[in-house]
C-alpha positions in Angstrom: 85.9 100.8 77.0 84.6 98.2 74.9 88.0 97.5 73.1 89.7 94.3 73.8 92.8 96.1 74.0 91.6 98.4 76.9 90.1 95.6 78.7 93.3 93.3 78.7 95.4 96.7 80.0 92.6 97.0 83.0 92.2 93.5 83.6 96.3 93.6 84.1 96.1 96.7 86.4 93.5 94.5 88.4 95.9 91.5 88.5 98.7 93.3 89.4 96.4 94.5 92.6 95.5 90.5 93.2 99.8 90.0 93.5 100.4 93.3 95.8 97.2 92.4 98.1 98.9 89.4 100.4 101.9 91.9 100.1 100.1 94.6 101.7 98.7 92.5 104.5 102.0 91.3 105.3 103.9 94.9 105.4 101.2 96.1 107.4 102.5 93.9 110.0 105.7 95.7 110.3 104.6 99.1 109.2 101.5 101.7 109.4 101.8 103.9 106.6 103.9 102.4 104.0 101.0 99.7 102.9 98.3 102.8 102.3 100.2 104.6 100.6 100.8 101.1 98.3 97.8 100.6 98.4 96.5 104.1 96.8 99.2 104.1 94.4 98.3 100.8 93.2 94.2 102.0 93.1 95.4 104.9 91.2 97.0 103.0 88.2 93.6 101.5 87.5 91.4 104.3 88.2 93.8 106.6 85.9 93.8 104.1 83.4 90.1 103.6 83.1 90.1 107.4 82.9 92.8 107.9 80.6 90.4 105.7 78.3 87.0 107.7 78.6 88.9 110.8 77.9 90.6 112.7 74.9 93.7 112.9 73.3 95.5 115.7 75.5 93.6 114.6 78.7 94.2 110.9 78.1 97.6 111.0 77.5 97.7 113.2 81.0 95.9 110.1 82.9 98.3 107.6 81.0 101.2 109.5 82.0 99.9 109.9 86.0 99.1 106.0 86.3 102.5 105.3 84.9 103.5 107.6 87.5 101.8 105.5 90.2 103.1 102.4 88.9 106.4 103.2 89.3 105.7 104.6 93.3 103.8 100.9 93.6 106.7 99.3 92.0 109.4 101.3 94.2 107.2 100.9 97.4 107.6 97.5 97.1 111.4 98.0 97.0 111.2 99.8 100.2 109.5 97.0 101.8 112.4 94.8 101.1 114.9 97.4 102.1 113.3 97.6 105.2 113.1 93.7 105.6 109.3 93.4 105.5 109.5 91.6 102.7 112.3 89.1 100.7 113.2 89.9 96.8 111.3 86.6 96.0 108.0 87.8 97.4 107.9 90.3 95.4 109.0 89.2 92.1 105.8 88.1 90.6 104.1 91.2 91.3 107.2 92.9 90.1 107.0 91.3 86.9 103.9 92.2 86.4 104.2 95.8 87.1 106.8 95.9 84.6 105.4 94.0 82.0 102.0 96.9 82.3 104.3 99.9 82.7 106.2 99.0 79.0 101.7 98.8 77.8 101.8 102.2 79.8 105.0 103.8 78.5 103.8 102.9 75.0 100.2 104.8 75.3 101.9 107.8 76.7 103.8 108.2 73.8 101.0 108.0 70.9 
């Protein structure tokens, strides 16, 4: 873990959990499960990415591919929450954005 590289992509994952946090707190307002579920999908994408990085090639491709997976149930809870009107499409823009911007990193390390 000592590459620059892997530290910027996990520094990012961490980010994106800083945007989604006030999120959560806000959702959990209006609904009980929807925010933990958010909440471990967003914890997986980190934890899968700092194991995708301490393991090898087959297995780290697998860990990529399962915190892109995570990712994308973050990004799409989100969604839900403004479908359900917990939350506008400008609250969650920013974290969004950057949920996009680390699932292209993502997409790109589960194709090497």
């Amino acid at each position: 873990m000592h590459s620059p590289i892997r530290q910027q992509l996990l520094d990012h994952s961490l980010q994106a959990i800083s945007l989604v946090q006030p999120l959560l707190a806000r959702i959990t307002r209006r609904d009980r499960d929807l925010p933990s579920q958010l909440r471990r999908a967003m914890s997986s994408v980190s934890l899968n990415l700092a194991e995708g990085f301490g393991s090898q090639a087959g297995q780290a491709r697998l860990r990529f591919e399962t915190a892109r997976g995570s990712l994308c149930e973050s990004r799409t809870a989100l969604r839900v929450a403004v479908a359900w009107g917990h939350l506008s499409a400008a609250d969650v823009a920013a974290a969004e954005a950057s949920l996009d911007t680390l699932g292209a990193r993502l997409y790109g390390l589960c194709r090497r």
